[in-house]
Biopython code that builds the backbone (N, CA, C, O; Angstrom):
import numpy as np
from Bio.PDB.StructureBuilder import StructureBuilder

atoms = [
    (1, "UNK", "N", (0.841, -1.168, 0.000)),
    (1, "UNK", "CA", (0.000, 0.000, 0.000)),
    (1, "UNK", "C", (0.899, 1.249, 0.000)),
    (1, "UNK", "O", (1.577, 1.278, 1.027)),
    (2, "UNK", "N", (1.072, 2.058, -0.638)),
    (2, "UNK", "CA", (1.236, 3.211, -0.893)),
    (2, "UNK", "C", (0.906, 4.672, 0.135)),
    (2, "UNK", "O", (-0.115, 5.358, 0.148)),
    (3, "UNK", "N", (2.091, 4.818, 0.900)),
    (3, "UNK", "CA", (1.562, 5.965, 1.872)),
    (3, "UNK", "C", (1.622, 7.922, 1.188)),
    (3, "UNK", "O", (2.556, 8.546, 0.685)),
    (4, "UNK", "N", (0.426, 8.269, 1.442)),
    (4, "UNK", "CA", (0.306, 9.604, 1.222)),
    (4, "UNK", "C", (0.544, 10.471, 1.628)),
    (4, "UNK", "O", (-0.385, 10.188, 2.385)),
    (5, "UNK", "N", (0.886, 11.383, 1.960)),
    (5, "UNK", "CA", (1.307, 12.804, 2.674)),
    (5, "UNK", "C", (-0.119, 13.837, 2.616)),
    (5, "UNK", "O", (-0.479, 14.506, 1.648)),
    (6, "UNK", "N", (-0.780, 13.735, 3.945)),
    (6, "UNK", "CA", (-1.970, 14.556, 4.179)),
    (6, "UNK", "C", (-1.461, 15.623, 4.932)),
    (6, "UNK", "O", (-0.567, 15.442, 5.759)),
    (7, "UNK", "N", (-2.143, 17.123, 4.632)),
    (7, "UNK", "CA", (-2.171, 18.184, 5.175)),
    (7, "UNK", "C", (-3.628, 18.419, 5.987)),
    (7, "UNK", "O", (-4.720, 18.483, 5.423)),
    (8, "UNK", "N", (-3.432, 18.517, 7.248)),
    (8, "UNK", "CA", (-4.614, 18.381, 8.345)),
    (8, "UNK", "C", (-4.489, 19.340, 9.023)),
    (8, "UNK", "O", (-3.413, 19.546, 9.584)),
    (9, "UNK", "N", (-5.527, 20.176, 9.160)),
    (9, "UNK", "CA", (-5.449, 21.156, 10.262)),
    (9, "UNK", "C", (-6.633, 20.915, 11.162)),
    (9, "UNK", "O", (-7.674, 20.522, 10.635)),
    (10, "UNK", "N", (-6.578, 21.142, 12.696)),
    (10, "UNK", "CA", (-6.941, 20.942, 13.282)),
    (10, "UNK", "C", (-7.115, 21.752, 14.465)),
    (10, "UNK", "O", (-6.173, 22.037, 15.204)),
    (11, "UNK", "N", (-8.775, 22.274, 14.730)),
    (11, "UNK", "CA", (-8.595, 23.389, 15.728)),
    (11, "UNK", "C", (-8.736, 23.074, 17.289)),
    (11, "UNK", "O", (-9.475, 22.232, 17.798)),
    (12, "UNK", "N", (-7.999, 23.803, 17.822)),
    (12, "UNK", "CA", (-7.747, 23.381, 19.474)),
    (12, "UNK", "C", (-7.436, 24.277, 20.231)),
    (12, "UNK", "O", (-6.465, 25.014, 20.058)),
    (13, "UNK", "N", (-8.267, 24.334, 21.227)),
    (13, "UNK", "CA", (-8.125, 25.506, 22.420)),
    (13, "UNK", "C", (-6.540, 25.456, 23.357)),
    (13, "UNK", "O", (-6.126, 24.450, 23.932)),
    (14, "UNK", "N", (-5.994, 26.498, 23.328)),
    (14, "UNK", "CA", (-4.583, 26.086, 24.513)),
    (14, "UNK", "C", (-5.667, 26.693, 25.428)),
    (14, "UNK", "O", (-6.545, 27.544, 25.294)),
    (15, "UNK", "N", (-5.216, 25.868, 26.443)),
    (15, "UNK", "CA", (-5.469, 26.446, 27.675)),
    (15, "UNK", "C", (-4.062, 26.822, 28.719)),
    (15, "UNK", "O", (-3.575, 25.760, 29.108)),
    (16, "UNK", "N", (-3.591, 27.577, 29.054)),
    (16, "UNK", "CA", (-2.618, 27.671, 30.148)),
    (16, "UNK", "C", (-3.613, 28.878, 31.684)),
    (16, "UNK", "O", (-4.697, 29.460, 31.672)),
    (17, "UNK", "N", (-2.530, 28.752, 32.739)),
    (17, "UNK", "CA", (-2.937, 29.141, 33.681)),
    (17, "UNK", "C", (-1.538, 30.470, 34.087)),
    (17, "UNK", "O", (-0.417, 30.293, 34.562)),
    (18, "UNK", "N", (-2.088, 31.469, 33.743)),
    (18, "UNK", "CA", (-1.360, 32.431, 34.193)),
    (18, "UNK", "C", (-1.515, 33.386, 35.450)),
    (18, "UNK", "O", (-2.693, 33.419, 35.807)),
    (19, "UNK", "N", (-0.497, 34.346, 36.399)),
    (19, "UNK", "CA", (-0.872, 34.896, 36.837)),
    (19, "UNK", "C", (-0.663, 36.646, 36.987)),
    (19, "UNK", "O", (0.483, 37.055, 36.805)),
    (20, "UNK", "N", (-1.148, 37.102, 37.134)),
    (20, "UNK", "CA", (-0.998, 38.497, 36.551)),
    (20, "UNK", "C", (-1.850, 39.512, 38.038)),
    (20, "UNK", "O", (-2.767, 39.140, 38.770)),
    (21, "UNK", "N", (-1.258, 40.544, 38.035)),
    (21, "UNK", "CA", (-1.506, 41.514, 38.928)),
    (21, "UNK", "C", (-2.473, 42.551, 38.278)),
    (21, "UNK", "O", (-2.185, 43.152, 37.243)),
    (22, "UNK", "N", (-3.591, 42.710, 38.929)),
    (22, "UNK", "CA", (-4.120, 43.559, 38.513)),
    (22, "UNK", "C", (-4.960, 43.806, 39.632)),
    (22, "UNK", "O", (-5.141, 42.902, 40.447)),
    (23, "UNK", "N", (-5.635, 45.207, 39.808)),
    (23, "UNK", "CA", (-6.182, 46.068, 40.277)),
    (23, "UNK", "C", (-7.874, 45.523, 40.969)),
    (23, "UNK", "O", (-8.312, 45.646, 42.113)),
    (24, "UNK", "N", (-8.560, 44.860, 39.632)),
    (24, "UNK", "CA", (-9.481, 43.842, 40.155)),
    (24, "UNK", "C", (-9.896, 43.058, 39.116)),
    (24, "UNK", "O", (-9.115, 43.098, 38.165)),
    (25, "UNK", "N", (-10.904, 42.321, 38.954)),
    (25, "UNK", "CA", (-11.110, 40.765, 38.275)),
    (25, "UNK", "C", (-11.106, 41.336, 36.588)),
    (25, "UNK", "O", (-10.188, 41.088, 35.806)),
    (26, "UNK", "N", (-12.106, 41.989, 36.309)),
    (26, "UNK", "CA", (-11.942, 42.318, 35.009)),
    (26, "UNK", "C", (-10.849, 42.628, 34.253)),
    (26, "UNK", "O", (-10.720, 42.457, 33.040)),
    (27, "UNK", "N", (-9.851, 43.219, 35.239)),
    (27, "UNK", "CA", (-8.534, 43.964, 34.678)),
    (27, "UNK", "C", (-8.023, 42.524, 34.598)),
    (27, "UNK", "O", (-7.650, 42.180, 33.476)),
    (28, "UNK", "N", (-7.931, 41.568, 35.631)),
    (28, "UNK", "CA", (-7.144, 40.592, 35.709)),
    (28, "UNK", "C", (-7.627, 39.548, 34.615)),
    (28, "UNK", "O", (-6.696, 39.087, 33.955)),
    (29, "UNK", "N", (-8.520, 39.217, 34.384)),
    (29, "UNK", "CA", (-9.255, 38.650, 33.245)),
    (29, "UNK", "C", (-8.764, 39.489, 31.632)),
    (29, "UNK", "O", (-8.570, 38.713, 30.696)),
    (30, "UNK", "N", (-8.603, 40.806, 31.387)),
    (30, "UNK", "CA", (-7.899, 41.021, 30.373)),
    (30, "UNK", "C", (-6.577, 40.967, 29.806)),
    (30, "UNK", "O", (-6.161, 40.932, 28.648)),
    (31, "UNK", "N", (-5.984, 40.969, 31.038)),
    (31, "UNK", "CA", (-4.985, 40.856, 31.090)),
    (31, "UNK", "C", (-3.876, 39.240, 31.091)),
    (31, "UNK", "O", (-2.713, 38.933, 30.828)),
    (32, "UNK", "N", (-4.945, 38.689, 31.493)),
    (32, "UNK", "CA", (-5.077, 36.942, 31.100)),
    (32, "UNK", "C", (-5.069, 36.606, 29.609)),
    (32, "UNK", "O", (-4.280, 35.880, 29.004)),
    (33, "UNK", "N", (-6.172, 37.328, 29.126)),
    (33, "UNK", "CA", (-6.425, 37.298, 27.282)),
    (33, "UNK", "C", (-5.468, 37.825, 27.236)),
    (33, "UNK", "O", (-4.675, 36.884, 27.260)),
    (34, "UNK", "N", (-4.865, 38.757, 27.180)),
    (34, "UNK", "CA", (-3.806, 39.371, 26.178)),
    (34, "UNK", "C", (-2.519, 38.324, 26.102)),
    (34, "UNK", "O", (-1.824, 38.007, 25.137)),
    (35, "UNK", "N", (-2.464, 37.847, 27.701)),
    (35, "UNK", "CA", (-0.926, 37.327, 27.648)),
    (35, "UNK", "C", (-1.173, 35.544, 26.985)),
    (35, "UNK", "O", (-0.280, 34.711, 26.835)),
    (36, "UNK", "N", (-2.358, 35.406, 26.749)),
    (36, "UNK", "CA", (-2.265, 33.863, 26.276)),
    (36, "UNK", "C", (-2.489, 34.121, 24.441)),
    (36, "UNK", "O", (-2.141, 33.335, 23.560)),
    (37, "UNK", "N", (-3.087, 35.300, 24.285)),
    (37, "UNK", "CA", (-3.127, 35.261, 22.847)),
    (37, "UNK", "C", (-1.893, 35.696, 22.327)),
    (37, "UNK", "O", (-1.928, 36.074, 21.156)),
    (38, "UNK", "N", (-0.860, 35.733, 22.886)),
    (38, "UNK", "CA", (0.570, 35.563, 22.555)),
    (38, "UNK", "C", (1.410, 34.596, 21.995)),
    (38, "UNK", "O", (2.486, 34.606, 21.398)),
    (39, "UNK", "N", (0.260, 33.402, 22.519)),
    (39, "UNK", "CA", (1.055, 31.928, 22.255)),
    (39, "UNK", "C", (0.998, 31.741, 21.150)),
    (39, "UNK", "O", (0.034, 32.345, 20.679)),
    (40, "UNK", "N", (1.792, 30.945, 20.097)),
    (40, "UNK", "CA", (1.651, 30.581, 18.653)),
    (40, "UNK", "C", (0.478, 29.424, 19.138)),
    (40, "UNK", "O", (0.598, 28.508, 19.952)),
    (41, "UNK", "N", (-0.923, 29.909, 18.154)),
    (41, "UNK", "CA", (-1.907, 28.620, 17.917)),
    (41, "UNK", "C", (-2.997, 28.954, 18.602)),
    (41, "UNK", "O", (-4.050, 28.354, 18.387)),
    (42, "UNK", "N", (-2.916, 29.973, 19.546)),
    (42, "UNK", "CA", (-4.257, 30.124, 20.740)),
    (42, "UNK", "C", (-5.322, 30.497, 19.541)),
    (42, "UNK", "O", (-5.048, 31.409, 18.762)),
    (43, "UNK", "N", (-6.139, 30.002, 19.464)),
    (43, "UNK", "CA", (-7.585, 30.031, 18.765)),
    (43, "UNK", "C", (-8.554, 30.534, 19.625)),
    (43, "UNK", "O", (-9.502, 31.163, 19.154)),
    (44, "UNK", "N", (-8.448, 30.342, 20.843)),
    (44, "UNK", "CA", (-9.365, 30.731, 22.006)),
    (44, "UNK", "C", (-8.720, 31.745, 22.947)),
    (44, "UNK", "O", (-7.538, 31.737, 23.292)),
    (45, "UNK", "N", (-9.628, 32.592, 23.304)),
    (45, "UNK", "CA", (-9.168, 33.073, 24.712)),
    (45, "UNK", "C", (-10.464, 33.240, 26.171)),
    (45, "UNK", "O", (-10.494, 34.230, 26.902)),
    (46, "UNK", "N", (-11.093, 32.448, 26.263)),
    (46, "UNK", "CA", (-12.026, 32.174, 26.621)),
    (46, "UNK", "C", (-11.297, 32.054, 27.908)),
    (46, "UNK", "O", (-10.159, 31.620, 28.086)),
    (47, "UNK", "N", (-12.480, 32.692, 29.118)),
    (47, "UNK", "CA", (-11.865, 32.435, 30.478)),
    (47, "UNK", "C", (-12.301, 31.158, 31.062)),
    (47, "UNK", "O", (-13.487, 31.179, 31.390)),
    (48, "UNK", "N", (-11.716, 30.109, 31.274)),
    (48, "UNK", "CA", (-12.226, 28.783, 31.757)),
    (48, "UNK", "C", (-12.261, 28.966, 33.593)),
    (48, "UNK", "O", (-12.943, 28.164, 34.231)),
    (49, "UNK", "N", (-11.509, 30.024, 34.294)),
    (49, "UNK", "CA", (-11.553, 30.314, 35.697)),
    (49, "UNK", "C", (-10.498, 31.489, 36.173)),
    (49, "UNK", "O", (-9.327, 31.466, 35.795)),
    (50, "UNK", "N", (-10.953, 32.385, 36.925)),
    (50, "UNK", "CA", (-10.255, 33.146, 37.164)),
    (50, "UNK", "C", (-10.892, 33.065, 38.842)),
    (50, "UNK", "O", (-12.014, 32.957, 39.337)),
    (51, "UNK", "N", (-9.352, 33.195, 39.410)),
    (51, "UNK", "CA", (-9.671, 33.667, 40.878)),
    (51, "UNK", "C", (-8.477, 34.446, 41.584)),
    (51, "UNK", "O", (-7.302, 34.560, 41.236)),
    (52, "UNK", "N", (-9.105, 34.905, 42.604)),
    (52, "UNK", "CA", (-8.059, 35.585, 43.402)),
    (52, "UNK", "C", (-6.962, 35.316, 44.016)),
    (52, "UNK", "O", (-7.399, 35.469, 45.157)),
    (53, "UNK", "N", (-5.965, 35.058, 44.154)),
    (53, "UNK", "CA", (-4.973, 34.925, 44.645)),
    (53, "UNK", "C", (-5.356, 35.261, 45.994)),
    (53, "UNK", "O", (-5.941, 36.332, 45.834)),
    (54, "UNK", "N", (-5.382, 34.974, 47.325)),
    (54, "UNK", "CA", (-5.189, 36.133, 48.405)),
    (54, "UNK", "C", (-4.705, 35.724, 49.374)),
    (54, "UNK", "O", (-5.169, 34.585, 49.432)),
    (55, "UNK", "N", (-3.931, 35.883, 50.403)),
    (55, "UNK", "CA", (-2.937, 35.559, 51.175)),
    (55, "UNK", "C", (-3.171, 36.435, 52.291)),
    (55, "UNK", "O", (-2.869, 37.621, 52.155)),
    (56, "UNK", "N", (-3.634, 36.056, 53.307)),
    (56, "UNK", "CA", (-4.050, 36.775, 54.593)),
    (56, "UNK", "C", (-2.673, 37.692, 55.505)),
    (56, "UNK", "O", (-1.814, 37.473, 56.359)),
    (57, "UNK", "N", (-3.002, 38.402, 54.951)),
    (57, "UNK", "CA", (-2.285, 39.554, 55.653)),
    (57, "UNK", "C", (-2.058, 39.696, 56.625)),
    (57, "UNK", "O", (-3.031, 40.390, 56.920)),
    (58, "UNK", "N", (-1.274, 39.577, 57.892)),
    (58, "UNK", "CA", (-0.868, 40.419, 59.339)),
    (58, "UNK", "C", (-1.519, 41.907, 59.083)),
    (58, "UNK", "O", (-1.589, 42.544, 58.032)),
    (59, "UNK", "N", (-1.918, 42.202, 60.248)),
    (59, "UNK", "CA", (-1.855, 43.670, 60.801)),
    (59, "UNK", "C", (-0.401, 44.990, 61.014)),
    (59, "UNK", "O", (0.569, 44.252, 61.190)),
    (60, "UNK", "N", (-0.127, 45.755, 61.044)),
    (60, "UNK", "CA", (1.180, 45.877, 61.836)),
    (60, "UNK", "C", (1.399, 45.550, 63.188)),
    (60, "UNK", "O", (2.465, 45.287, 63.744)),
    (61, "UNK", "N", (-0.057, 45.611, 63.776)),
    (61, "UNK", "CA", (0.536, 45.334, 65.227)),
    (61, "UNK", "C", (0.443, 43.669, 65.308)),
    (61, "UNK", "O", (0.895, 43.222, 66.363)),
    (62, "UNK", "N", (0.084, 42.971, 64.645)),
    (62, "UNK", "CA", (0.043, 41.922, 64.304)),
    (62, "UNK", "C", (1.269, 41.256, 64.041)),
    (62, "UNK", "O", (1.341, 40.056, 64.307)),
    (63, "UNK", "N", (2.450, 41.980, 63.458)),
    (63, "UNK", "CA", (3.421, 41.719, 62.651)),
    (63, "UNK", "C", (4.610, 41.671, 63.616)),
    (63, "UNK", "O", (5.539, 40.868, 63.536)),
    (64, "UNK", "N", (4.422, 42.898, 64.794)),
    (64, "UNK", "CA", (5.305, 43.232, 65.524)),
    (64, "UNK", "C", (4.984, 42.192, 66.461)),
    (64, "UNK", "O", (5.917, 41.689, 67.088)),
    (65, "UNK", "N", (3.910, 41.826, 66.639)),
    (65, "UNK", "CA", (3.667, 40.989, 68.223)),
    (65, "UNK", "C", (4.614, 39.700, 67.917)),
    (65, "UNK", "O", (5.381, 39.227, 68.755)),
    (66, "UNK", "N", (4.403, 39.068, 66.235)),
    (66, "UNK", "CA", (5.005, 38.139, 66.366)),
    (66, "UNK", "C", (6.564, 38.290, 65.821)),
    (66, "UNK", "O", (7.145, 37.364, 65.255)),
    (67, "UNK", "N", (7.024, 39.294, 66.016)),
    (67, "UNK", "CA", (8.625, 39.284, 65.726)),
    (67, "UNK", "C", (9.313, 39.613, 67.465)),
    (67, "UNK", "O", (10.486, 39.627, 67.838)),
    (68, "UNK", "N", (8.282, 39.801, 68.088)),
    (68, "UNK", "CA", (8.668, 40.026, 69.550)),
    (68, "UNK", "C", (8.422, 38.894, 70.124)),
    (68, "UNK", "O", (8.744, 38.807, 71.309)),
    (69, "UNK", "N", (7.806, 37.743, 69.477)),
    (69, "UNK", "CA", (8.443, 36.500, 70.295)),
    (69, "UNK", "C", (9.423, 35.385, 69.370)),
    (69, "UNK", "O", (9.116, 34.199, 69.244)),
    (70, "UNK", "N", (10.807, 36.090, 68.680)),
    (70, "UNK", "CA", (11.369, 35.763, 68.418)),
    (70, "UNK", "C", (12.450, 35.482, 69.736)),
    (70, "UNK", "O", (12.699, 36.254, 70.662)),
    (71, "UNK", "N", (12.896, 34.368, 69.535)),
    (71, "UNK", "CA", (13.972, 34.101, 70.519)),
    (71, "UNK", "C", (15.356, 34.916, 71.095)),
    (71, "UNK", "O", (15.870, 35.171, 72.183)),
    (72, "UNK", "N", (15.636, 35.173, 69.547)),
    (72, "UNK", "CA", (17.039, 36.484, 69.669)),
    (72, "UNK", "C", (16.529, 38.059, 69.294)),
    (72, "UNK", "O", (17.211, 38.388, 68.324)),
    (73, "UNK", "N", (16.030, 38.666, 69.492)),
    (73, "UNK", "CA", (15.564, 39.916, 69.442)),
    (73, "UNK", "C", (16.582, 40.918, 68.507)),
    (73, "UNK", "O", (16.336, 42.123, 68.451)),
    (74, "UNK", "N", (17.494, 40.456, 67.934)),
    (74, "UNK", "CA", (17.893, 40.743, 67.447)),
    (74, "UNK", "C", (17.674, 41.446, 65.473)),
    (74, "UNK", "O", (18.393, 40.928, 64.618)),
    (75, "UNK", "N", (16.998, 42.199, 65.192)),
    (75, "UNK", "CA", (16.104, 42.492, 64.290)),
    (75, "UNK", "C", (16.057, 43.371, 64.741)),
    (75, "UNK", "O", (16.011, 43.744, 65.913)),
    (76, "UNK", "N", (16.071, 44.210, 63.030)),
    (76, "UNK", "CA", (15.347, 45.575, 62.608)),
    (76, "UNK", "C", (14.799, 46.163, 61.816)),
    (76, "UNK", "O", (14.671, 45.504, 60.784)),
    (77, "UNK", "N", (14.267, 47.410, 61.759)),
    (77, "UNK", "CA", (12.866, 47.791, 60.891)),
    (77, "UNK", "C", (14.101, 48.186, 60.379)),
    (77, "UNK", "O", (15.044, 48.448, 61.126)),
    (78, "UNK", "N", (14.187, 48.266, 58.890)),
    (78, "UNK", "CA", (15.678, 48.385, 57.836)),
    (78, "UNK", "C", (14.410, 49.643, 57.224)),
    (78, "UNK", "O", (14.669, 50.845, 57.167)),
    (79, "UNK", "N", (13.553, 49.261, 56.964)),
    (79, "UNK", "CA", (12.669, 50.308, 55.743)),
    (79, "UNK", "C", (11.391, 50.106, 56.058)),
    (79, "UNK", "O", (11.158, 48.957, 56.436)),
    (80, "UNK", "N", (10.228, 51.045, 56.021)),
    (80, "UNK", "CA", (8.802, 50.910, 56.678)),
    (80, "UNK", "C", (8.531, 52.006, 55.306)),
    (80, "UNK", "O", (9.083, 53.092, 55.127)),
    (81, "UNK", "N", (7.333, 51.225, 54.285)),
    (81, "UNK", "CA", (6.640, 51.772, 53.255)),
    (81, "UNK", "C", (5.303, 51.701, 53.633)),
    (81, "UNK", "O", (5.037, 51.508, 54.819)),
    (82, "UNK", "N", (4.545, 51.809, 52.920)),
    (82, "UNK", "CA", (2.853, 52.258, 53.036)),
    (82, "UNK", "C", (2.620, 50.774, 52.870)),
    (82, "UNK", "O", (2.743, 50.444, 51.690)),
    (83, "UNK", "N", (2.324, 49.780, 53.678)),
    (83, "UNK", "CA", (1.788, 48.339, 53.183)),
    (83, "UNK", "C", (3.066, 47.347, 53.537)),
    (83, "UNK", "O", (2.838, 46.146, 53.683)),
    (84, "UNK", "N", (4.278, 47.808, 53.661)),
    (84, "UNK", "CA", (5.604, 47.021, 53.579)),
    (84, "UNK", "C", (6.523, 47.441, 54.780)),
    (84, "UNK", "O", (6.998, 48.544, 55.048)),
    (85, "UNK", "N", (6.641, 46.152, 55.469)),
    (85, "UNK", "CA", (7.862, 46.785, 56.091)),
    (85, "UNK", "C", (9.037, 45.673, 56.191)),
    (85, "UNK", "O", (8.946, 44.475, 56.460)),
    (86, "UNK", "N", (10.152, 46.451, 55.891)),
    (86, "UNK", "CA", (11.171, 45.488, 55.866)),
    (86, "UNK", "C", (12.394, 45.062, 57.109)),
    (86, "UNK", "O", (13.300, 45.798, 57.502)),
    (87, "UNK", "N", (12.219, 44.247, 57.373)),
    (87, "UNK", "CA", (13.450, 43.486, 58.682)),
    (87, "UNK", "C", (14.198, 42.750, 58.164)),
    (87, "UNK", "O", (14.051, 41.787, 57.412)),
    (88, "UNK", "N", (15.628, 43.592, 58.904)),
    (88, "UNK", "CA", (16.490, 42.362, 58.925)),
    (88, "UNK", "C", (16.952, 41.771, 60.130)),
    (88, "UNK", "O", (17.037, 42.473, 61.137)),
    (89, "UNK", "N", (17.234, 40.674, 60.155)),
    (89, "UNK", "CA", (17.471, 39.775, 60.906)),
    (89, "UNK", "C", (19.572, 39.349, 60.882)),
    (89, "UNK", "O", (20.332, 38.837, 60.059)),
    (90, "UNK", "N", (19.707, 39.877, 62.144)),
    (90, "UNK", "CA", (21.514, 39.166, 62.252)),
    (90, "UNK", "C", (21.594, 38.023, 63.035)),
    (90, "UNK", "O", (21.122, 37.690, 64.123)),
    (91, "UNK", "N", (22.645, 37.270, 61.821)),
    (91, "UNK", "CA", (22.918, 36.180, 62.297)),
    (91, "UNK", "C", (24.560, 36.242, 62.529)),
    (91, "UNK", "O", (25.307, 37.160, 62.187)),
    (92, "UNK", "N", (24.882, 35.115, 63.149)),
    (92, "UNK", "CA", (26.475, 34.895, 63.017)),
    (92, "UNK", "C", (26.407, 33.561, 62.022)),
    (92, "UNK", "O", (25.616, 32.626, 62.144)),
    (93, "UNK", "N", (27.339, 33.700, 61.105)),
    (93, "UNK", "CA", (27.973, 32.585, 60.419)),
    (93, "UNK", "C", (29.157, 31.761, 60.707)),
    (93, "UNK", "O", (30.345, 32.002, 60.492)),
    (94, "UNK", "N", (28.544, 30.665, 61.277)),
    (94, "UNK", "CA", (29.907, 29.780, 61.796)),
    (94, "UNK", "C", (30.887, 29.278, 60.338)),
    (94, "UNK", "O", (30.657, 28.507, 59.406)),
    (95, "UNK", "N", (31.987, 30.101, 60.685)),
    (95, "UNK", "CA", (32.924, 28.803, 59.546)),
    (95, "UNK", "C", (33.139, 28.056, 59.629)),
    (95, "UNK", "O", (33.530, 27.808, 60.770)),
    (96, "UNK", "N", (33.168, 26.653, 58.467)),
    (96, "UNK", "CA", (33.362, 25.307, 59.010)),
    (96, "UNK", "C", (35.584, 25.082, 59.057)),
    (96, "UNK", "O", (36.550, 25.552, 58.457)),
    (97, "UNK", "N", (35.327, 24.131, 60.122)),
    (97, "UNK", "CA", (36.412, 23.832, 60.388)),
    (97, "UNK", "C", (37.586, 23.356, 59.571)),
    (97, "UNK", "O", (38.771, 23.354, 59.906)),
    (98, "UNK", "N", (36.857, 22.810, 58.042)),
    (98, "UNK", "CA", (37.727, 22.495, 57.158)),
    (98, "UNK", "C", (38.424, 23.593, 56.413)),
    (98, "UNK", "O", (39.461, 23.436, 55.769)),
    (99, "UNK", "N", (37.584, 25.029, 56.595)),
    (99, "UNK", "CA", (38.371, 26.246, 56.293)),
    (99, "UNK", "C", (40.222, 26.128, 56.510)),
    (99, "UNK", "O", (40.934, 27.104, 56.276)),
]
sb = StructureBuilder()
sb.init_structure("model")
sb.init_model(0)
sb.init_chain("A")
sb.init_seg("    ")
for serial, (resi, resn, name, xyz) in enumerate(atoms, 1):
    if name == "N":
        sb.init_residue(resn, " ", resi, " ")
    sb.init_atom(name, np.array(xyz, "f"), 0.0, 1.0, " ", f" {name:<3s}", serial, name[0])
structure = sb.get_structure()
């Protein structure tokens, strides 16, 4: 039997799962389309699920209570922004003996 060489096209949704920052759902939902209709082949950009990311936040006084029952008290406020605050923490680094 004699094999042929067929040209087939065939349509198919990509689906991927991206994540993107945005302001609120709609923004985040467009911003979903844009970055998947990037892909070579996306035929679709249809939202199959979008949700929030959200990660429960400390308070500040929340934040401080629990860096005050750190064992070595050793820590400091390095930088305090609107929403952010940054600590560092000193340690000592033991060198190993094979030094």
């Amino acid at each position: 039997m004699v094999q042929k060489t067929y040209e087939i096209t065939v349509e198919a949704v990509t689906q991927r799962t991206v994540t993107v920052d945005a302001s609120n759902i709609d923004e985040a939902e467009e911003l979903g389309r844009n970055e998947v209709k990037g892909l070579v082949g996306a035929i679709s950009t249809e939202i199959l699920e979008a949700r929030k990311l959200s990660v429960d936040l400390p308070t500040r006084d929340d934040l401080f209570k629990w860096l005050n029952t750190c064992p070595d008290p050793n820590w400091d406020v390095v930088n305090e922004d609107e929403g952010h605050i940054r600590v560092l923490f000193c340690f000592y680094d033991e060198e190993s003996d094979d030094a």
